[in-house]
FILUM-580531 format. One line per field, with one value per residue (C-alpha): chain; residue in three letters; x, y, z; residue number from 1. Coordinates in nm, 3 decimals. Layout:
<sites>
cadena (A, ...) $
residuo (ALA, ...) $
x (X, ...) $
y (Y, ...) $
z (Z, ...) $
num (NUM, ...) $
</sites>
This chain:
<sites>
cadena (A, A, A, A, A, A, A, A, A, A, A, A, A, A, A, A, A, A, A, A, A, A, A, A, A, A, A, A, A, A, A, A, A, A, A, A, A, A, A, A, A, A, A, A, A, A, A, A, A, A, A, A, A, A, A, A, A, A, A, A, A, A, A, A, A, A, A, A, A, A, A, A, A, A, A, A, A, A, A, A, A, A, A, A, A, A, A, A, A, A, A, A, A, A, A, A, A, A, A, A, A, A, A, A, A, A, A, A, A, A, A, A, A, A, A, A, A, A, A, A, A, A, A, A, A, A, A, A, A, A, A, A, A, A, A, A, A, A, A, A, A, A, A, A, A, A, A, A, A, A, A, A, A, A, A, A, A, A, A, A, A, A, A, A, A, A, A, A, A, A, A, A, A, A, A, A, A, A, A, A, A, A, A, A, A, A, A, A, A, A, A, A, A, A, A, A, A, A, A, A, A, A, A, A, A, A, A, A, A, A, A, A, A, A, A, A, A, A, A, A, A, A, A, A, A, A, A, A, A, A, A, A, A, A, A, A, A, A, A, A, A, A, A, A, A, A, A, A, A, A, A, A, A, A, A, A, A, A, A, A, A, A, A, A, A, A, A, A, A, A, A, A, A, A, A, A, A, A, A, A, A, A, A, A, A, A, A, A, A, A, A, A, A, A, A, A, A, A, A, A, A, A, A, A, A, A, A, A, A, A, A, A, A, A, A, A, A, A, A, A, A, A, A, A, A, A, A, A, A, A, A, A, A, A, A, A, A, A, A, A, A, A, A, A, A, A, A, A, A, A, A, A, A, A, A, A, A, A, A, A, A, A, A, A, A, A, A, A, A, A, A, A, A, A, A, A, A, A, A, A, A, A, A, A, A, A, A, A, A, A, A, A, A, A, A, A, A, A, A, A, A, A, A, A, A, A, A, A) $
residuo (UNK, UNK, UNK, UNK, UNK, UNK, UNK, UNK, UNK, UNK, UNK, UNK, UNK, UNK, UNK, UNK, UNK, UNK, UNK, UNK, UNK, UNK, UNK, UNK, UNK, UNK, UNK, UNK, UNK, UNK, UNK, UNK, UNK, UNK, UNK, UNK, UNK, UNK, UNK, UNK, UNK, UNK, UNK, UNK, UNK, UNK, UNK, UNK, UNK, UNK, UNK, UNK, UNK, UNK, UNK, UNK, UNK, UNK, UNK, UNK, UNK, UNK, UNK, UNK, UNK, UNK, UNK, UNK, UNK, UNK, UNK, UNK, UNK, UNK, UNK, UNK, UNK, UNK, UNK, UNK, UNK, UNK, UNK, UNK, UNK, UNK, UNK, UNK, UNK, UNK, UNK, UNK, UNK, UNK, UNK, UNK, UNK, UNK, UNK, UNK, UNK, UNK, UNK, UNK, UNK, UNK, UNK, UNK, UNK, UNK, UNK, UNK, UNK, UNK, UNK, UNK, UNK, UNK, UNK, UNK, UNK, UNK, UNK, UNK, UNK, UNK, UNK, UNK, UNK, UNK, UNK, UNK, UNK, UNK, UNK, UNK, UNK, UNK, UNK, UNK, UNK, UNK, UNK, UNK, UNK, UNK, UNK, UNK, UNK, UNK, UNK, UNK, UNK, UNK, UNK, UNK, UNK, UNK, UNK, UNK, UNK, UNK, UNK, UNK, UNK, UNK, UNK, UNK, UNK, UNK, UNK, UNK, UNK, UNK, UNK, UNK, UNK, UNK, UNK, UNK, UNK, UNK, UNK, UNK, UNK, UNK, UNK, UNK, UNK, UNK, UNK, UNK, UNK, UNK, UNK, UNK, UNK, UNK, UNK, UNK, UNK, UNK, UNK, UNK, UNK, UNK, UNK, UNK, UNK, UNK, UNK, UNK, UNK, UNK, UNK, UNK, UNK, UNK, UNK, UNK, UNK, UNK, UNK, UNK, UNK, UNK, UNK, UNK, UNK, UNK, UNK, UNK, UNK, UNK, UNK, UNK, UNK, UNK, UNK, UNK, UNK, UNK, UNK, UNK, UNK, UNK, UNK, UNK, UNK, UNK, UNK, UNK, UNK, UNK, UNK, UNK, UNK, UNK, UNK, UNK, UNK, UNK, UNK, UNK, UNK, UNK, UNK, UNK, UNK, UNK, UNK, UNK, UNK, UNK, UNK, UNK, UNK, UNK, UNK, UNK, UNK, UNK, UNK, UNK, UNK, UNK, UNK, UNK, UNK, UNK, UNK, UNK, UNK, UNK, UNK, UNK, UNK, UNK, UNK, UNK, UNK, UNK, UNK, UNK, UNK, UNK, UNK, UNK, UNK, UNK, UNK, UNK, UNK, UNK, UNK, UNK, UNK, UNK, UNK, UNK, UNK, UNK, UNK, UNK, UNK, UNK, UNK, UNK, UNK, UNK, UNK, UNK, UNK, UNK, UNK, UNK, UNK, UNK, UNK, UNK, UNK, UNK, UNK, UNK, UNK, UNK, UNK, UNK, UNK, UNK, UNK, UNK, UNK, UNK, UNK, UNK, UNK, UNK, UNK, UNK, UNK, UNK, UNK, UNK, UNK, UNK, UNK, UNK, UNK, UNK, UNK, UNK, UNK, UNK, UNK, UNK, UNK, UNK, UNK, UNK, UNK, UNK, UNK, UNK, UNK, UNK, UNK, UNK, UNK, UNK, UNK, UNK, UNK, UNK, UNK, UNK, UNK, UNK, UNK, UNK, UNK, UNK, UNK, UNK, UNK, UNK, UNK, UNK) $
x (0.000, 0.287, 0.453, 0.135, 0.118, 0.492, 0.443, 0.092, 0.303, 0.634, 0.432, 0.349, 0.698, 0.777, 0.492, 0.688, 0.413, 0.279, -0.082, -0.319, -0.320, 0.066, 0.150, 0.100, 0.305, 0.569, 0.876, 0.917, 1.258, 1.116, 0.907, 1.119, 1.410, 1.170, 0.998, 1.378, 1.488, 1.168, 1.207, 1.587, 1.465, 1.161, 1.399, 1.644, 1.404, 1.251, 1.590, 1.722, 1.385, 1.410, 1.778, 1.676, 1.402, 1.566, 1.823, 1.535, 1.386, 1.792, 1.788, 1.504, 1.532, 1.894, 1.852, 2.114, 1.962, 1.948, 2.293, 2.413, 2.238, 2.398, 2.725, 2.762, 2.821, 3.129, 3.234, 3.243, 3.279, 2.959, 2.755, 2.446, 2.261, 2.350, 2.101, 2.117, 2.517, 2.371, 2.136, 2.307, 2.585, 2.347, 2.152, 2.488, 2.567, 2.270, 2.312, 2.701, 2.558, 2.235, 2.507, 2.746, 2.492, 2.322, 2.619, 2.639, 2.293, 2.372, 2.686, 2.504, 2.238, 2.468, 2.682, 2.553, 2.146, 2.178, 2.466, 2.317, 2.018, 2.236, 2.148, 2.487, 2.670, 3.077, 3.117, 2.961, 3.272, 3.352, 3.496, 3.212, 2.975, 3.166, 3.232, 2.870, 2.803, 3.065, 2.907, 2.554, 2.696, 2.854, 2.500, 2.343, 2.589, 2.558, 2.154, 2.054, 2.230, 2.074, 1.751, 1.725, 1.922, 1.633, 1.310, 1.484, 1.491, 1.159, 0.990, 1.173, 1.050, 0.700, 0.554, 0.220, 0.167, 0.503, 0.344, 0.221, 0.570, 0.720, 0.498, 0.510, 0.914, 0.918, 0.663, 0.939, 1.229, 1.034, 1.040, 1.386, 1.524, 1.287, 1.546, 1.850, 1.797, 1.848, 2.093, 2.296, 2.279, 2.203, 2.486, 2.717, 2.627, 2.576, 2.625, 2.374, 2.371, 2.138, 1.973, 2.147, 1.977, 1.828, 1.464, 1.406, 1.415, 1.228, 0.942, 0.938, 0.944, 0.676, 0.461, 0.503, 0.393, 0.113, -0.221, -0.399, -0.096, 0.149, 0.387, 0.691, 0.962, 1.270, 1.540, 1.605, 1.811, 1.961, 2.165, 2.363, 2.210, 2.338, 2.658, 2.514, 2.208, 2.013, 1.697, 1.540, 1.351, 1.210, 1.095, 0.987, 1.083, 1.058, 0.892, 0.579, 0.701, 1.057, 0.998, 1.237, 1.230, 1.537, 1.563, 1.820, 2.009, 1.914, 1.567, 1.643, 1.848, 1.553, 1.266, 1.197, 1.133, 0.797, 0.757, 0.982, 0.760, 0.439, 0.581, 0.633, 0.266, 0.164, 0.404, 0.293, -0.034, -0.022, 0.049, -0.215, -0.448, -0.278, -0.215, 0.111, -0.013, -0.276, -0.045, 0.187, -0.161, -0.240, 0.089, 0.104, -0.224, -0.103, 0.245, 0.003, -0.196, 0.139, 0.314, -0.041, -0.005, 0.323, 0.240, -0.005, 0.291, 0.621, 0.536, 0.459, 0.715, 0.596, 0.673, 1.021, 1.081, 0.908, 1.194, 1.466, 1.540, 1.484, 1.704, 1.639, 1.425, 1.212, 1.489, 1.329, 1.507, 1.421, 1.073, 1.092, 1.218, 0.953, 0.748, 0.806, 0.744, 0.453, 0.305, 0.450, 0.080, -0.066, 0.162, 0.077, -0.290, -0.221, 0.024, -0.212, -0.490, -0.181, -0.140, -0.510, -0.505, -0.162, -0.331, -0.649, -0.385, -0.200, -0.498, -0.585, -0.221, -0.245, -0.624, -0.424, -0.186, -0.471, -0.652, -0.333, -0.302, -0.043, -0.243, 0.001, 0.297, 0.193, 0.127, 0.479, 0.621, 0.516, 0.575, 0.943, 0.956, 0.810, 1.056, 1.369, 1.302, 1.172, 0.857, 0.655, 0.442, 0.209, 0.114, -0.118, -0.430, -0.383, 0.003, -0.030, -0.334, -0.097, 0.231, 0.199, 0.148, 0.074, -0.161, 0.003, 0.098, -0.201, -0.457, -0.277, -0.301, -0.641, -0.787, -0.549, -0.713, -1.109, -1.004, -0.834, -1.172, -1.378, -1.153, -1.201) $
y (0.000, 0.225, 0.154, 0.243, 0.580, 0.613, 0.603, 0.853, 1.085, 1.005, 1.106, 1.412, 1.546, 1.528, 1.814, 2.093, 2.373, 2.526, 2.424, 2.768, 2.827, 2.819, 3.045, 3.369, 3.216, 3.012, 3.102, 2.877, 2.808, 2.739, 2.541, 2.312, 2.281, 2.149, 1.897, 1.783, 1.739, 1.573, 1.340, 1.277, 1.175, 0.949, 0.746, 0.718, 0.666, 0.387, 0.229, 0.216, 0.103, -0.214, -0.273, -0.278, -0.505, -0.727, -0.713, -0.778, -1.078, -1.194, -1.142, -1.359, -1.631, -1.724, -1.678, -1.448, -1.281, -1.652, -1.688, -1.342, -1.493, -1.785, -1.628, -1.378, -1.621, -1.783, -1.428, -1.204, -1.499, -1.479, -1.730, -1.857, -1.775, -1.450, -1.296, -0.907, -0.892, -1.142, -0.900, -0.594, -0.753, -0.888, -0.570, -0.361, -0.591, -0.567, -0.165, -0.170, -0.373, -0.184, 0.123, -0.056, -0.177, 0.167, 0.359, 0.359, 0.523, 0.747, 0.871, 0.941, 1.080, 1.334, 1.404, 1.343, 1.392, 1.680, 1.841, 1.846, 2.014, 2.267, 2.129, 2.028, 2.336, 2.374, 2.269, 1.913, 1.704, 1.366, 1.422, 1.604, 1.304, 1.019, 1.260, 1.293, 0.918, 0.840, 1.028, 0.874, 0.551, 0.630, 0.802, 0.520, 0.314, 0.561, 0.619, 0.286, 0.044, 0.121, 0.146, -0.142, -0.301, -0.103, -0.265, -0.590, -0.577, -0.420, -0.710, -0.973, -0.861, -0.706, -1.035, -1.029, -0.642, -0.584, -0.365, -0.122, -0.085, -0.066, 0.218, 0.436, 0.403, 0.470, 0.805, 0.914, 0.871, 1.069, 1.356, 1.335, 1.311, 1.670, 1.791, 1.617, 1.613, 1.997, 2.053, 1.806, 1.600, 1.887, 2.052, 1.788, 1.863, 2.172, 2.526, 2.675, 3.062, 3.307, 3.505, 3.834, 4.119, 4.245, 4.366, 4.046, 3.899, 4.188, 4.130, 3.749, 3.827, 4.066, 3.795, 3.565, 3.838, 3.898, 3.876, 3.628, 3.413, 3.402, 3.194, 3.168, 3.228, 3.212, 3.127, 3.238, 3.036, 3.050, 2.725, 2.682, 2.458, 2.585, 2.389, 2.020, 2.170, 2.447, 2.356, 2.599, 2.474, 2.641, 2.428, 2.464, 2.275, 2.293, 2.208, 2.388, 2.788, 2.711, 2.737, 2.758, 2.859, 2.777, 2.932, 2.781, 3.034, 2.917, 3.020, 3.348, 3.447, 3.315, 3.498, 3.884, 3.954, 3.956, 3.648, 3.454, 3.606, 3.512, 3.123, 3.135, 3.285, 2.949, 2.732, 2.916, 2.844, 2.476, 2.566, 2.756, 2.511, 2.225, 2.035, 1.915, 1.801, 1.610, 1.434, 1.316, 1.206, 1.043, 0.896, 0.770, 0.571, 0.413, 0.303, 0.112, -0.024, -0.170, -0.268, -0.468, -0.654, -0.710, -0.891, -1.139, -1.212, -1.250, -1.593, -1.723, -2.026, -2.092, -1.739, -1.754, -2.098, -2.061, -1.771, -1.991, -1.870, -2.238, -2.245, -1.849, -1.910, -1.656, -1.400, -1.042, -0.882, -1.102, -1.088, -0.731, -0.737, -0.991, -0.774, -0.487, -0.654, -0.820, -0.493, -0.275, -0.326, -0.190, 0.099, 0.194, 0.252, 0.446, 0.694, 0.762, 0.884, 1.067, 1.239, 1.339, 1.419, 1.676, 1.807, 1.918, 2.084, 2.281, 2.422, 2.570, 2.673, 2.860, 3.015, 3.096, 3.325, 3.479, 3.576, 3.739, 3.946, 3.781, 3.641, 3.850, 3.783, 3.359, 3.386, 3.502, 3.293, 2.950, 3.036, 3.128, 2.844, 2.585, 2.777, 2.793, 2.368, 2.273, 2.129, 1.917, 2.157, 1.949, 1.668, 1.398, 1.423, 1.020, 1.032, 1.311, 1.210, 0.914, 1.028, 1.441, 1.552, 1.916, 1.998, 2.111, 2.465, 2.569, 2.404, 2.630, 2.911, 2.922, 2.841, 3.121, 3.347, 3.276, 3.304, 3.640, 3.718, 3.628, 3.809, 4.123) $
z (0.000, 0.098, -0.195, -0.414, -0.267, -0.317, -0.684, -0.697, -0.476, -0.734, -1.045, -0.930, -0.875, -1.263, -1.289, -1.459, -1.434, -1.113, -1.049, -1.092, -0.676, -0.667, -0.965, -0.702, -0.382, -0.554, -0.792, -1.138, -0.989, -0.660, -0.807, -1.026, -0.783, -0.537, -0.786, -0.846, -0.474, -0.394, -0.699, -0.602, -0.236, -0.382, -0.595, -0.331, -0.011, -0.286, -0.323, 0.029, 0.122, -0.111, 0.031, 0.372, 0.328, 0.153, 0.462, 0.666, 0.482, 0.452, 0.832, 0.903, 0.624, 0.735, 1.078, 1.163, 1.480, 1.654, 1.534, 1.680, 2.010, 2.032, 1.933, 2.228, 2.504, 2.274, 2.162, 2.441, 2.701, 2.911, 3.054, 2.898, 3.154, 3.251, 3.038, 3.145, 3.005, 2.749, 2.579, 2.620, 2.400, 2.146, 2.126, 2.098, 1.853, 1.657, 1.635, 1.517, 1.244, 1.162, 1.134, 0.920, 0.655, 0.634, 0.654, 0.279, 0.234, 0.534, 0.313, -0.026, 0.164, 0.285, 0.095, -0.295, -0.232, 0.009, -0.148, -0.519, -0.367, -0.201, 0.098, 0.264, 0.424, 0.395, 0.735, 0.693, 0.603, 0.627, 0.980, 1.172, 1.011, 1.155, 1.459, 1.466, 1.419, 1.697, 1.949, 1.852, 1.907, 2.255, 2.357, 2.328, 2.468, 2.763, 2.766, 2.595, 2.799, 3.118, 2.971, 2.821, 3.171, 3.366, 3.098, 3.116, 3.506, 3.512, 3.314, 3.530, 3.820, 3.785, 3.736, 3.537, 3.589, 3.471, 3.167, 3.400, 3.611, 3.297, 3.147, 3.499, 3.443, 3.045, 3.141, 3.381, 3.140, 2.873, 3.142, 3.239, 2.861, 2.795, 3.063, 2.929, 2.578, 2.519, 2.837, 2.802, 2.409, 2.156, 2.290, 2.191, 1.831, 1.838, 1.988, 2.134, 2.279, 2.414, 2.099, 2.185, 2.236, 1.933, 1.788, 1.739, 2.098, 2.209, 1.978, 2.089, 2.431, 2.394, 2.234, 2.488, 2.789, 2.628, 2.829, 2.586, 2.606, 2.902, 2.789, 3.078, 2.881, 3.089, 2.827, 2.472, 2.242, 1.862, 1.750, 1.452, 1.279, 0.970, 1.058, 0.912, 0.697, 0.536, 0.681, 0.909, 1.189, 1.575, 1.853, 2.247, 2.560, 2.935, 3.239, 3.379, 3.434, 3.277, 2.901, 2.670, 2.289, 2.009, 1.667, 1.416, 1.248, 0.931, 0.992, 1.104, 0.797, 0.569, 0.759, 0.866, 1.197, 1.174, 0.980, 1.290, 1.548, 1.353, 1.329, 1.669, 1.786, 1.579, 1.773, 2.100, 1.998, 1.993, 2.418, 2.480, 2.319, 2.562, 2.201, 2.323, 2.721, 2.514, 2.244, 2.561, 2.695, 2.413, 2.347, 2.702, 2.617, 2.305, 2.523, 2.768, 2.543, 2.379, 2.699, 2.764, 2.437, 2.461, 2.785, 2.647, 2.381, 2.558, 2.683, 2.314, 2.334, 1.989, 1.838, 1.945, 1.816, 1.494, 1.431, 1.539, 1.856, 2.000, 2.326, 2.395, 2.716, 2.605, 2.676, 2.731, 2.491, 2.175, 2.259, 2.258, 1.895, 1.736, 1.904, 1.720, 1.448, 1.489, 1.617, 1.302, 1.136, 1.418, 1.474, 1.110, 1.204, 1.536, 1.269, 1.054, 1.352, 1.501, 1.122, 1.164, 1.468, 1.428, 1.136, 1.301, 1.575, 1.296, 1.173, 1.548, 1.628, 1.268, 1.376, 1.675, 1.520, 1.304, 1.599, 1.699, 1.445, 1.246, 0.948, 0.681, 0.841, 0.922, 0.546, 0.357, 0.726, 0.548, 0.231, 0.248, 0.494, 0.210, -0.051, 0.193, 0.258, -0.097, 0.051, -0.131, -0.389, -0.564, -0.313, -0.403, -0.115, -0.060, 0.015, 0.204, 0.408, 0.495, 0.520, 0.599, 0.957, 0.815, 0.593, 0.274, 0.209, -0.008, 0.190, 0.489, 0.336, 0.225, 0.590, 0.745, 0.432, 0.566, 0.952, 0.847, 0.693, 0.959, 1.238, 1.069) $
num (1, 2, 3, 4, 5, 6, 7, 8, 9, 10, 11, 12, 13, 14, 15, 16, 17, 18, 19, 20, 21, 22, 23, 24, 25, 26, 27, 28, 29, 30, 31, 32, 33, 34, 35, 36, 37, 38, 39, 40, 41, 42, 43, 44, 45, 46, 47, 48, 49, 50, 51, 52, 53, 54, 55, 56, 57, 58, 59, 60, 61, 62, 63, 64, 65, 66, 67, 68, 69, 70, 71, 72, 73, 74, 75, 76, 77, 78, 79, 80, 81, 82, 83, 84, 85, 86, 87, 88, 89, 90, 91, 92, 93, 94, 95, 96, 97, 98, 99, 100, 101, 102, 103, 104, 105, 106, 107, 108, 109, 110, 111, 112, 113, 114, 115, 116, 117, 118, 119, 120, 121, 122, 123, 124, 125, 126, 127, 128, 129, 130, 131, 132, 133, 134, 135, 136, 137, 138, 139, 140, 141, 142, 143, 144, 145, 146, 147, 148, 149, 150, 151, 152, 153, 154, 155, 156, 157, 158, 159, 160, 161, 162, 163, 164, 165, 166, 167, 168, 169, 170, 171, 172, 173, 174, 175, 176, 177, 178, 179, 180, 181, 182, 183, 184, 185, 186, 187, 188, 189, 190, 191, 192, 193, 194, 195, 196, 197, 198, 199, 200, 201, 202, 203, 204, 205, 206, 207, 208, 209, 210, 211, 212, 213, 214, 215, 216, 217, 218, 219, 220, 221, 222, 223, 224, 225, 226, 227, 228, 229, 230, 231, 232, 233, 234, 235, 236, 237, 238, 239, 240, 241, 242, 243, 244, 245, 246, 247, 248, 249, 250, 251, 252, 253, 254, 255, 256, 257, 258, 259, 260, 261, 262, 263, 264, 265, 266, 267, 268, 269, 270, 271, 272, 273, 274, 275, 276, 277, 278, 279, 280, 281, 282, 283, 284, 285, 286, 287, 288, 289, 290, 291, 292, 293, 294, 295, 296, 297, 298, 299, 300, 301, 302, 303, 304, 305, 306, 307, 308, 309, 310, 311, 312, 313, 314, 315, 316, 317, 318, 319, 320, 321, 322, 323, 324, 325, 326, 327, 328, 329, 330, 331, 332, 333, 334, 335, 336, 337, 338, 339, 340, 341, 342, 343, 344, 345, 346, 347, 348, 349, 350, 351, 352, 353, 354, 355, 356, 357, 358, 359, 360, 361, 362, 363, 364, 365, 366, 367, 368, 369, 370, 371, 372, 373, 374, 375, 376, 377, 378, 379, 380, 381, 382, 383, 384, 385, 386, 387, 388, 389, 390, 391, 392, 393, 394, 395, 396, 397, 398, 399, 400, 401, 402, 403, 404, 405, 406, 407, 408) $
</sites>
């Protein structure tokens, strides 16, 4: 089905004249060099994607995850038994590989797709992406180890309610990496300053004191994110009366002042309208409902045997990767209510901003942002139904045009 979609989408991108309602927003040479970038990244996002299931299917077929299992005792000299050390190896194992094999696509990605498209920045060489890949690697080691030590634990121990200790823990985690993710991770990758003191910061802070808003702004940050890519981007984080806002760089060279501050009354908007307290809430529903599953499959002896894994005692950590797979299906429904759901919330966080004031500026805001990123421009309504957690541009557009209306 995916693949069907991939090909409505695919034919769309060789459209060499702007559709009627993108003729006034939209460049020619906008509009051609994002129909090429998009058609580079569909032919290569269909070729990796036929590579990697093949790996898969290879994967399966010959057994080579039972073999990796039964390997790490011999390899690493650990007991059979001890099956904590036992699956940290194997999963460590399991990610080396998964790097190694992609690594390739990783590369062209990079440094060929991105770079034709003007895309890849001077400062993205060969060193600072292994650099980059290192530290990913030793992140994991540091975050992912005792994680997966603390499930594996967890799921030992909890007995038949285990899902539930399990999801209370997972909840927590996602709380303490909003804290450490920005303090202590982005920083490895990349710098991040207070935005000095400039028109700019004065007109954000003034947006978030305003009475119909209150946002708690305590910190103001830009980060060079210009150093790996020309994409611009903005996002929030914090905890209750501690919020704190980033701006790349990128997107602050693309965008006026007022066009920032508009994008940002949107993004404040999707606060005020508690759309983000009621994705977590929703999110944290979905995770239960999973864990709950997952309990009523991890004592399949059957499962695990059927996929070769024949002296694994039902080991934790395997069942948590037939799992996954067996649940993929599911997870594909749950997406596509999350894509409806996130595009009903872009429309209010854009309403939002009208109601603000900022209908103009929210307007030329998206547009240079779809220009500056080569966004899709002619998207077929089934793909991006699927596949698109915002609405495209001139369906945007159009709704902030009839709120404007209606405001005045």
């Amino acid at each position: 089905f995916e693949t069907y979609l991939d090909v409505r989408q695919y034919r769309l991108y060789h459209v060499k004249s702007r559709p009627d309602d993108l003729k006034s927003l939209i460049s020619e040479r906008k509009f051609l060099r994002s129909q090429d970038y998009n058609a580079d990244k569909a032919r290569f996002r269909f070729l990796s994607s036929i590579a990697f299931e093949i790996e898969g299917a290879l994967a399966v077929l010959c057994f080579v995850y039972p073999y990796l299992w039964g390997g790490v005792p011999t390899w690493f000299g650990v007991s059979e038994d001890s099956e904590l050390t036992r699956s940290l190896l194997f999963q460590g194992l399991c990610m080396v590989i998964s790097k190694v094999t992609r690594l390739p696509f990783s590369l062209y990605g990079t440094f060929v797709l991105e770079d034709r498209h003007g895309f890849k920045t001077k400062d993205m060489t060969l060193g600072l992406f292994f650099s980059d890949m290192v530290k990913e690697l030793a992140l994991t080691a540091i975050i992912g180890a005792p994680l997966m030590a603390a499930l594996i634990t967890l799921i030992k121990w909890g007995g038949e309610w285990f899902y539930l200790y399990v999801w209370a823990f997972l909840m927590a985690f996602q709380f303490l990496m909003m804290f450490i993710y920005p303090n202590f991770i982005q920083p490895c990758f990349n710098k991040v300053e207070p935005l000095p003191k400039s028109p700019l910061r004065t007109k954000i802070e003034e947006l978030a004191s305003r009475e119909d808003i209150k946002f708690p702004l305590k910190k103001l940050y830009q980060i060079d994110g210009s150093k790996r890519s020309a994409h611009s981007n903005a996002y929030m984080y914090g905890f209750c009366n501690n919020k704190r806002i980033v701006l790349f760089d990128t997107l602050i060279r693309q965008s006026t002042e007022p066009e920032i501050v508009a994008v940002l009354a949107h993004e404040l908007g999707h606060w005020k309208l508690s759309h983000t307290l009621k994705n977590m809430i929703i999110l944290s529903g979905q995770m239960l409902a999973m864990l709950w599953l997952f309990s009523r499959f991890i004592g399949n002896e059957d499962l695990y045997q059927s996929f070769g894994f024949e002296g694994s005692k039902n080991a934790t950590v395997i069942g948590l990767m037939l799992f996954s797979s067996v649940y993929a299906p599911i997870s594909q429904v749950t997406g596509l209510l999350m894509t409806v759901w996130s595009r009903k919330c872009e429309f209010e966080a854009d309403e939002f901003a009208v109601n603000l004031g900022y209908a103009p500026s929210l307007r030329s805001g998206l547009i240079k942002l779809q220009e500056a990123n080569l966004g899709t421009m002619v998207p077929d309504w089934l793909y991006s139904a699927y596949h698109h957690s915002h609405p495209p541009l001139v369906q945007r557009l159009s709704a902030i045009d009839d709120k404007a209306k209606k405001a005045s």
